[in-house]
Structures are given as structure tokens and as C-alpha cells.
C-alpha positions as CSV (number, residue, x, y, z in Angstrom):
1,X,8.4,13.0,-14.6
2,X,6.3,13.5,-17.6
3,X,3.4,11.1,-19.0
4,X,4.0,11.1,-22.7
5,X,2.4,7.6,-22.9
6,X,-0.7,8.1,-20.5
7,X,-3.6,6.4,-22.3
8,X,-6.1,9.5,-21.6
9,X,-9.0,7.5,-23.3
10,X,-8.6,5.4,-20.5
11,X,-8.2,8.1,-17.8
12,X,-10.9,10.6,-19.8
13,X,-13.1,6.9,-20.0
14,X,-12.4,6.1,-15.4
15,X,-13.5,10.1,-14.6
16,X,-16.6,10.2,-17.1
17,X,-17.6,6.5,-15.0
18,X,-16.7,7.6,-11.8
19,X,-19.0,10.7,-11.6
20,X,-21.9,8.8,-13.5
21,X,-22.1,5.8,-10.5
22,X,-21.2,8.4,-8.2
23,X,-23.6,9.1,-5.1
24,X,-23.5,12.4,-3.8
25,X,-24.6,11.9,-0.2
26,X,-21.5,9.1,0.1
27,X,-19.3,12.1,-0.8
28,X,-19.0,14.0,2.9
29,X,-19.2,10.8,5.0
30,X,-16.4,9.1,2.9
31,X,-14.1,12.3,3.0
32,X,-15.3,12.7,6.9
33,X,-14.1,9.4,7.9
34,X,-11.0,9.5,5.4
35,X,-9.7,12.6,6.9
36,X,-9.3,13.7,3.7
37,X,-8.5,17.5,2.2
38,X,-9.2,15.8,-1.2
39,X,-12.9,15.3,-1.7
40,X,-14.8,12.3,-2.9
41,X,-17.5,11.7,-5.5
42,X,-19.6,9.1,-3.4
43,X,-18.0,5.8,-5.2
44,X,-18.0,3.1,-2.9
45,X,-15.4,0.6,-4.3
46,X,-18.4,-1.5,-5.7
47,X,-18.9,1.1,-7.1
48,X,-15.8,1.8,-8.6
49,X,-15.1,-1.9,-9.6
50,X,-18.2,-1.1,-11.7
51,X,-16.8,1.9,-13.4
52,X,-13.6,0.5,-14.1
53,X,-14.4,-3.0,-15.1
54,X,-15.9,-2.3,-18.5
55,X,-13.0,-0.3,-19.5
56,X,-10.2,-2.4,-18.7
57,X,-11.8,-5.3,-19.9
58,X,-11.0,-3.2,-23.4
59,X,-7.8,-1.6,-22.5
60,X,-5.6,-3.6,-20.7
61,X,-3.2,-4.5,-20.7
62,X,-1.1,-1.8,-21.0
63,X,2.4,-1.8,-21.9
64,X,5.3,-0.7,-19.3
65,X,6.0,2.6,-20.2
66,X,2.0,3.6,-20.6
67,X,1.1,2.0,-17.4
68,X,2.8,4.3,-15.7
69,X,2.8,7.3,-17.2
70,X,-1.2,6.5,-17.2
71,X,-1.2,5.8,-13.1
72,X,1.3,9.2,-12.8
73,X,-1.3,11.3,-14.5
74,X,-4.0,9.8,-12.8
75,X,-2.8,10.3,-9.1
76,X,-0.8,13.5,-10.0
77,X,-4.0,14.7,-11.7
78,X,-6.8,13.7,-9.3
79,X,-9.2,16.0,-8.2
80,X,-11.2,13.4,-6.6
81,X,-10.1,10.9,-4.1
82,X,-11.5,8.1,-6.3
83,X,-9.1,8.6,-9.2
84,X,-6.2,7.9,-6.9
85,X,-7.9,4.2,-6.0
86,X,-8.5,4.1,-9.8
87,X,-4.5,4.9,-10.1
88,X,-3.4,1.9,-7.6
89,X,-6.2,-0.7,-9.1
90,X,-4.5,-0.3,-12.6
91,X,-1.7,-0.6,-11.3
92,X,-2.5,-3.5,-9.2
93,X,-4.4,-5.2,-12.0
94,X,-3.9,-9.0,-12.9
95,X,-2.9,-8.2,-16.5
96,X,-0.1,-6.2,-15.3
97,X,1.4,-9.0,-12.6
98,X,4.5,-9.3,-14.2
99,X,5.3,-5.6,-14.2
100,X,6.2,-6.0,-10.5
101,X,8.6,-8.9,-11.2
102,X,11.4,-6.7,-11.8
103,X,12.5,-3.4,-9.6
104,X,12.6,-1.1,-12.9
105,X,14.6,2.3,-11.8
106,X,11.5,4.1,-13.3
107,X,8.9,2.0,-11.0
108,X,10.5,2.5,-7.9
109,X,10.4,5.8,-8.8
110,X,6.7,6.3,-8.7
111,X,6.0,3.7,-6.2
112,X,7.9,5.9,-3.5
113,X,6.2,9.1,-5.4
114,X,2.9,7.1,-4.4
115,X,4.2,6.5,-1.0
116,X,5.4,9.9,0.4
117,X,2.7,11.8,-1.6
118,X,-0.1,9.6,-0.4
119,X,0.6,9.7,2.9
120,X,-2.3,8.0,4.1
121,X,-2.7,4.4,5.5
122,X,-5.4,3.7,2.5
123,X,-3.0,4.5,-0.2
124,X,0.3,3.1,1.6
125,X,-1.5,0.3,2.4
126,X,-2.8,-0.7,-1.0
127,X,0.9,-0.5,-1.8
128,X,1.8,-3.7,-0.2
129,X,0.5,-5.2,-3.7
130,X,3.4,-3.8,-5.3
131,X,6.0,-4.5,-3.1
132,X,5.1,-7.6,-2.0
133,X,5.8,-9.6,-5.7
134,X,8.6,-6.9,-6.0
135,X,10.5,-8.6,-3.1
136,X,9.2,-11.9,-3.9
137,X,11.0,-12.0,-7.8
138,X,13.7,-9.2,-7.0
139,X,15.1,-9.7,-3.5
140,X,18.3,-8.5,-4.0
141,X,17.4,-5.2,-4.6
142,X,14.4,-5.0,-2.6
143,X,15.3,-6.3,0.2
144,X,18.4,-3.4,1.1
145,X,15.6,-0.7,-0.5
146,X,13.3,-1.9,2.1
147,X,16.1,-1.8,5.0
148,X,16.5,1.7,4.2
149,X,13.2,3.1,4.1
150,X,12.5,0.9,7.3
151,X,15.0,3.5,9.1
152,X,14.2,6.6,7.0
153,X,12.7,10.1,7.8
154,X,9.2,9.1,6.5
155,X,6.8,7.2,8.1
156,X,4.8,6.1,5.8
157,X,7.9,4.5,4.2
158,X,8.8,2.7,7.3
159,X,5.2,1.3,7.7
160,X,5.5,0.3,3.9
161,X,9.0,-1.7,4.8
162,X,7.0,-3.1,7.8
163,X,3.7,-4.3,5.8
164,X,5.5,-5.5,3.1
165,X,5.2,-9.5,2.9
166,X,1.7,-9.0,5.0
167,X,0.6,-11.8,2.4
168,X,3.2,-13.8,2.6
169,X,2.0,-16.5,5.2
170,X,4.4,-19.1,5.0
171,X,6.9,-17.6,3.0
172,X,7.4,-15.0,5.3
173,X,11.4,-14.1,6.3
174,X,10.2,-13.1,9.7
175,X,13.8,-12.5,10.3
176,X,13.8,-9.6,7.7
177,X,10.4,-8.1,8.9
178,X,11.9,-8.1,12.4
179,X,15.0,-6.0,10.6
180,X,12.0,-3.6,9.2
181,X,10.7,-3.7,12.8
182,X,13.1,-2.6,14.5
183,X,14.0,0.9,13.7
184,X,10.4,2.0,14.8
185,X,10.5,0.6,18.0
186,X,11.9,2.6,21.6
187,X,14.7,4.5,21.2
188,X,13.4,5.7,18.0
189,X,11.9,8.9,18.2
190,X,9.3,7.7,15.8
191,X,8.3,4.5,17.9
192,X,5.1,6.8,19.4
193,X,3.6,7.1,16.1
194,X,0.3,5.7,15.9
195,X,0.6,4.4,12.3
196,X,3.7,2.8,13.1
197,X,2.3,1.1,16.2
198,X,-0.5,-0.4,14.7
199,X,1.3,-1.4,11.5
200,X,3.9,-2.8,13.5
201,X,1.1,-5.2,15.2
202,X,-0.9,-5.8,11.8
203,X,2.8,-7.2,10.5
204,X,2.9,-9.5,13.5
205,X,-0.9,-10.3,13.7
206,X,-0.7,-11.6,10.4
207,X,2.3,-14.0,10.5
208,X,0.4,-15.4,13.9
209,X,-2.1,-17.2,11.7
210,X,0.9,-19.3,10.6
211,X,3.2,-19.2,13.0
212,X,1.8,-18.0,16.6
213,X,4.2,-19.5,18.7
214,X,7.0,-17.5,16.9
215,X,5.2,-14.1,17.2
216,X,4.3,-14.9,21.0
217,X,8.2,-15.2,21.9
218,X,8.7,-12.2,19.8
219,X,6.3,-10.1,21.6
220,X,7.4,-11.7,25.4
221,X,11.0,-11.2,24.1
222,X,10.2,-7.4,23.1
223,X,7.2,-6.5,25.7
224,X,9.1,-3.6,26.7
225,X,9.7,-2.0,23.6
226,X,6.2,-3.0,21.6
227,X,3.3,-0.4,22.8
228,X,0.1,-2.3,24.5
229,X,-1.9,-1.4,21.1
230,X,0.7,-3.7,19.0
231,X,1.0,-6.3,21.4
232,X,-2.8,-6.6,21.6
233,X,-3.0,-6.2,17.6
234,X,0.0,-9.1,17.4
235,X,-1.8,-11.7,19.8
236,X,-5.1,-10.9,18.8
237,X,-5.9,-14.2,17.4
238,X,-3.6,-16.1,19.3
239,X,-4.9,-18.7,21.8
240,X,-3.2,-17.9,25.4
């Protein structure tokens, strides 16, 4: 995909701010405990809240089609880690709420891009503020997009499917999150994986805080199947 309509004042304007807050002896410790081939400046995200404010407080918002050509050529760009945070805020920002109303071909598109190229439980999980509105305002395709990835080859897609209504509190389906679940959990040769485990108990942990006594019978129900790190994640905060 190309990025004819990237607003490169705006991405020329987020590098120029990043390195100027930037603290160099944050850099190492930040990638160090990131894991991360891609290097950091040193912007903590106070940091880069205050190198991105001033600018889209005169950008933004942007329209469709720039929005994410300019959050393509930011990520697909990136030389530092911080520009990829920089990609997802924009994309995440108030102004542009009603963009994820509506599962747009072209947004999907780059939202999985995002996902499989990110590959890392910062950036996938940042994501949940994409798909969760997405499934809130357009269900009917979300919901059997979500079903697949929750049973794909990629992990990072599954967790995504899994994570997605983590906000929802009340409004959660737990039904459907059970059905995102699922496929992650013994037999599935990917039910060992660590990001999966713990995603699968952050899922549950959340929906506790409004409805504990439905996660507890899903955990006794499933013991077997759910790892001792996501039932201890899941009950966390639940009174025994």
C-alpha cells in the first residue's frame, strides 16, 4: 500500500519533537526491557504526549484517507520505536473516534498490517482501542473477523481476538470472548504460549470486576484446560 496522502509535516513535525524531549540514558533501558531490535530515543510516553500534543492540537483531525496513509508511513517508516507509539496514538486519537465506527476494507487492512508486523504485546495491545469500537458499531463483520483470527496461525492475532472488548465491562458478550477463548486452550498446539496464557487470564481478570461469579464457574468449569498463570491472572481480584 502506498501513502499518497501521509501528512509529512505532521510526521517530519512528531520525529523533529521526539528527538528534541528525548533522553538518551532512557534509550538502552527502554529497548532492554522491550526486548526490542528497534531502538528507542529515551521518550517516556510523558514524554511523548509532550511532543505530540502541540501538533495535533493544529493538525487534527485528519481526514480518512490521510489518517492512514500518515500512520502507514509512520510505522512502516520508523527507525525509532517511538514513532510506532506516535503511529497508534494518531490513530487512537479522540478526533478520529468515528473512523473506527465502520470496518472500512482499507482499515482492516492496516490494522492486521499493525498486528502481524508489530508482533509485540505493546503494540497488539494498544490495538484493543481499535477493535474494540470496531466491534462495538460493526458487529456483523467484526465479530466472524475476530472468530477467525481467534483460530489463526498468528498469535498475536489470536490474543488480539481474545483482548478485544477488555473495556467493555458490562457490555461484555462473554459468550463470544469464550468463542475467542477457546481455540488457544489444550488441544491447541498454541495453548503453551506464554502471550496467549496471560492474555487469555487478563481477558478473564477483567470481566471479574463485573461479573466474578461468572468468570469463577468458567475457570472451575475449565481448570483443566486454563494454565495455573491464567487461572491466577483470572481470579486475581476475586474474593474466594
Amino acid at each position: 500500500m502506498n501513502t499518497p496522502n501521509a501528512d509529512m509535516h505532521l510526521v517530519t513535525g512528531l520525529r523533529e519533537n521526539l528527538r528534541a524531549v528525548a533522553v538518551e540514558e532512557n534509550a538502552a533501558p527502554m529497548q532492554a526491557y522491550m526486548k526490542s531490535e528497534m531502538p528507542f530515543l529515551g521518550c517516556t510516553k510523558p514524554l511523548r504526549v509532550q511532543a505530540c500534543k502541540p501538533l495535533y492540537a493544529k493538525r487534527l483531525p485528519l481526514d480518512f484517507d490521510c489518517l492512514l496513509d500518515t500512520v502507514a508511513h509512520l510505522w512502516r517508516n520508523a527507525t525509532y520505536r517511538e514513532e510506532r507509539y506516535c503511529a497508534l496514538t494518531l490513530l487512537h486519537h479522540k478526533k478520529h473516534a468515528g473512523y473506527l465506527h465502520k470496518a472500512d476494507d482499507r482499515l482492516l487492512a492496516l490494522l492486521e498490517e499493525l498486528v502481524v508486523t508489530g508482533a509485540w504485546w505493546d503494540y497488539v495491545d494498544e490495538m484493543t482501542n481499535s477493535f474494540g469500537p470496531l466491534l462495538t458499531h460493526d458487529a456483523d463483520t467484526m465479530r466472524p473477523l475476530l472468530l477467525q483470527w481467534a483460530a489463526c496461525d498468528n498469535m498475536w492475532k489470536r490474543r488480539t481476538a481474545i483482548l478485544c472488548q477488555l473495556r467493555f465491562k458490562q457490555a461484555t458478550d462473554f459468550a463470544f470472548m469464550q468463542a475467542c477463548i477457546d481455540p488457544s486452550l489444550p488441544p491447541s498446539p498454541m495453548a503453551g504460549e506464554f502471550f496467549l496464557r496471560k492474555g487469555i487470564g487478563w481477558a478473564l481478570r477483567e470481566y471479574a470486576k463485573t461479573n466474578p461469579a461468572a468468570v469463577t464457574d468458567y475457570v472451575r468449569r475449565n481448570e483443566k484446560r486454563l494454565s495455573p498463570l491464567t487461572r491466577r491472572e483470572a481470579l486475581k481480584h476475586v474474593k474466594s
